[in-house]
C-alpha positions as CSV (number, residue, x, y, z in Angstrom):
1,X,-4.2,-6.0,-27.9
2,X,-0.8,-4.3,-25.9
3,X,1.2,-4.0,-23.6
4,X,0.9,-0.2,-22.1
5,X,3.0,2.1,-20.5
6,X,2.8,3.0,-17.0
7,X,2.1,6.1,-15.9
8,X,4.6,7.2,-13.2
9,X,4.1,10.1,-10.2
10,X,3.8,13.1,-11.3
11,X,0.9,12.2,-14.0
12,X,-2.2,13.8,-13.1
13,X,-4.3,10.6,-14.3
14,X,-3.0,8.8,-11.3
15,X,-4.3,11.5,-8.8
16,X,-8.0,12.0,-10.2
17,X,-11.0,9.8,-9.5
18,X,-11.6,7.6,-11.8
19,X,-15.3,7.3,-13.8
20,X,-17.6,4.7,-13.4
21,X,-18.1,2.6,-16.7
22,X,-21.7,2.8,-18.0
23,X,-21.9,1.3,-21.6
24,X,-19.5,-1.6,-22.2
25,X,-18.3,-0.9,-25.7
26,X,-15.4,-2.1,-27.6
27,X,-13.4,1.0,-26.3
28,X,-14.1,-0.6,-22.6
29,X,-13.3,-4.5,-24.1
30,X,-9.7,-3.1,-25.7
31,X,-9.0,-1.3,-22.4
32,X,-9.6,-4.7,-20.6
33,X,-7.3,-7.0,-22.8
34,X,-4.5,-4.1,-22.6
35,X,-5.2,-4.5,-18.7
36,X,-4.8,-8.1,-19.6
37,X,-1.6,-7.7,-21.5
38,X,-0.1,-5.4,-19.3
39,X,-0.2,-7.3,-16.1
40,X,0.6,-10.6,-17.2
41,X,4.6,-9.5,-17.6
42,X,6.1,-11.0,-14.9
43,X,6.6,-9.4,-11.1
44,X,3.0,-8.0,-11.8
45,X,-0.1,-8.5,-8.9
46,X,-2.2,-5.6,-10.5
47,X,-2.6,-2.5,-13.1
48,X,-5.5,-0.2,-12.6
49,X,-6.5,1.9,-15.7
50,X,-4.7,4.9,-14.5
51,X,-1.8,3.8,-14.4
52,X,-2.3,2.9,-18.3
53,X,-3.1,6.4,-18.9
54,X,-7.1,5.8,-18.7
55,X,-9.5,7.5,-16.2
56,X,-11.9,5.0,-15.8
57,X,-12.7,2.5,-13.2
58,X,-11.3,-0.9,-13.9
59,X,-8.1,-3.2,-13.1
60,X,-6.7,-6.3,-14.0
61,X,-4.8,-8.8,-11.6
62,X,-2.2,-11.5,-11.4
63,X,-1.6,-13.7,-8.1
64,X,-0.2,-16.5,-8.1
65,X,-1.1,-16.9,-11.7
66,X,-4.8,-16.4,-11.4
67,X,-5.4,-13.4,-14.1
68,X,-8.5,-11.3,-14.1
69,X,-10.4,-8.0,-14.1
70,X,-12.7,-6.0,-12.2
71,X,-14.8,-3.1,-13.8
72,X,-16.5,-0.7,-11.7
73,X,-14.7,-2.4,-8.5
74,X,-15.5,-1.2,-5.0
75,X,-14.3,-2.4,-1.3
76,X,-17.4,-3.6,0.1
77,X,-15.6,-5.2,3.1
78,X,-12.3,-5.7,5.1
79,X,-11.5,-7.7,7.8
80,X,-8.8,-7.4,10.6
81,X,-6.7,-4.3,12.0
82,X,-4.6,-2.9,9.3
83,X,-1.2,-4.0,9.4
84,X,2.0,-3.0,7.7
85,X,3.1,-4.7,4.7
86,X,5.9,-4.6,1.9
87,X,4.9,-2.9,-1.3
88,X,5.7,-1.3,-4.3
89,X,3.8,0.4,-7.2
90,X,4.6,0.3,-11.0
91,X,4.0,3.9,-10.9
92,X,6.4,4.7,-8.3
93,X,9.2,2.7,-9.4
94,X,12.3,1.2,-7.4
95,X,10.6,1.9,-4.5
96,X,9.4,-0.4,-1.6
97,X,8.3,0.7,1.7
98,X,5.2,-1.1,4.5
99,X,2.2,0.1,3.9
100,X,-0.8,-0.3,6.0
101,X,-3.4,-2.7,4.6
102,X,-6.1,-4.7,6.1
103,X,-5.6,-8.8,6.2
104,X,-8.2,-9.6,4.1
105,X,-10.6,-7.7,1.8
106,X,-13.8,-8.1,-0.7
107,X,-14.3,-6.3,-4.0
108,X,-17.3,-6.3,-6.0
109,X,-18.1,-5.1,-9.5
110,X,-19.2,-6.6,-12.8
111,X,-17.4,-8.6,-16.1
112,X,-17.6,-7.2,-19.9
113,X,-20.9,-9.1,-19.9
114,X,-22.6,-6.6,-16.4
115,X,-22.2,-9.6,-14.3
116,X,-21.7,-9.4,-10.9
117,X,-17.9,-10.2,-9.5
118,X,-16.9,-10.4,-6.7
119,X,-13.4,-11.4,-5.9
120,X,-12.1,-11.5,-1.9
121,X,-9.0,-13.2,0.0
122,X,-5.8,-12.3,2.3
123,X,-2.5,-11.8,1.8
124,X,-1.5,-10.3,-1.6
125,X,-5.1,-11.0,-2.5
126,X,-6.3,-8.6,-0.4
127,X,-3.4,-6.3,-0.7
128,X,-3.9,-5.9,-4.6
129,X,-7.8,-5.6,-3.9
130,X,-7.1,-2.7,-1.8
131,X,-4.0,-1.0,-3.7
132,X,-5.9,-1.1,-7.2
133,X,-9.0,0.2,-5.7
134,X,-7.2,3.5,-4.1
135,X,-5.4,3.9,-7.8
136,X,-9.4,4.2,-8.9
137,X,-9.9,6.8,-6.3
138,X,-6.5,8.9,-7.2
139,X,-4.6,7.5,-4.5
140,X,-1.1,5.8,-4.3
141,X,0.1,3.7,-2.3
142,X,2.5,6.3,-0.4
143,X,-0.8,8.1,1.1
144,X,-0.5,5.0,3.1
145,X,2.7,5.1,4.9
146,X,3.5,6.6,7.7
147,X,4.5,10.6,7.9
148,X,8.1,9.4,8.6
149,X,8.4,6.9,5.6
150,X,6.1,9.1,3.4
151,X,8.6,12.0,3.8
152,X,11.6,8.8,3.0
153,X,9.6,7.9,-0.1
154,X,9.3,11.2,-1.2
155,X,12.6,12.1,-0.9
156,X,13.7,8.5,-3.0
157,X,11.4,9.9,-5.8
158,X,12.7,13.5,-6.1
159,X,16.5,11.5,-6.2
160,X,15.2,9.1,-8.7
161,X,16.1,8.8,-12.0
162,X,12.9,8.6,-13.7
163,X,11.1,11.4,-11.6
């Protein structure tokens, strides 16, 4: 289908929860291959439906060349202390602070065809798991930096040169 925009900070989208899918139509099958599209460009571990502009709960991934999707995804378990890591967002661009993630984390949802998925690992694995499914629940990735690096990041927005 295409390659979408991201939506950057500032766009309400990314701040509301998203809706759970009911019917999978062919709305719901073009926003998955544009979920497709859009995060197989290269530097890309994940796009939530947000950040395309779309309020509704699904995200694509790409690690270490394994591209997929998730609709209706949800966290159903995590494993170890949360620990900071390096990360950035599409929607937050040229920015790169630790965030605090747990080691390892399961999602569960369903396919285009309502079966179950469930997808689960460490390292970015379970970094993307967790970072697509706050962009589903109107949360970015700075909610989960310290106050210190949170007030850092903010200030890096507001002297960006896309904000």
């Amino acid at each position: 289908m295409a390659v979408r925009a991201i939506r950057l900070f500032g766009d309400p989208v990314l701040r509301a929860p998203s809706a759970e899918i009911g019917d999978i139509d062919d709305g719901v099958r073009a926003l998955v291959q544009d979920l497709l599209d859009t995060v197989a460009l290269p530097g890309r571990a994940g796009v939530a439906a947000p950040q395309i502009g779309v309020g509704l709960r699904a995200f694509s991934y790409n690690i270490d060349g394994d591209i997929g999707y998730v609709l209706n995804p949800v966290v159903t378990e995590v494993r170890g202390e949360p620990e900071p890591v390096g990360e950035g967002c599409l929607s937050v661009p040229g920015l790169w602070h630790d965030a605090l993630r747990h080691p390892w984390a399961q999602v569960t949802g369903i396919d285009l065809d309502g079966a179950p998925v469930v997808l689960e690992g460490d390292g970015l694995l379970a970094q993307a798991l967790q970072h697509e499914c706050d962009h589903l629940d109107g949360m970015l990735y700075l909610s989960r930096l310290p106050a210190d690096t949170r007030r850092v990041a903010m200030r890096e927005i507001r002297e960006s040169d896309w904000f």
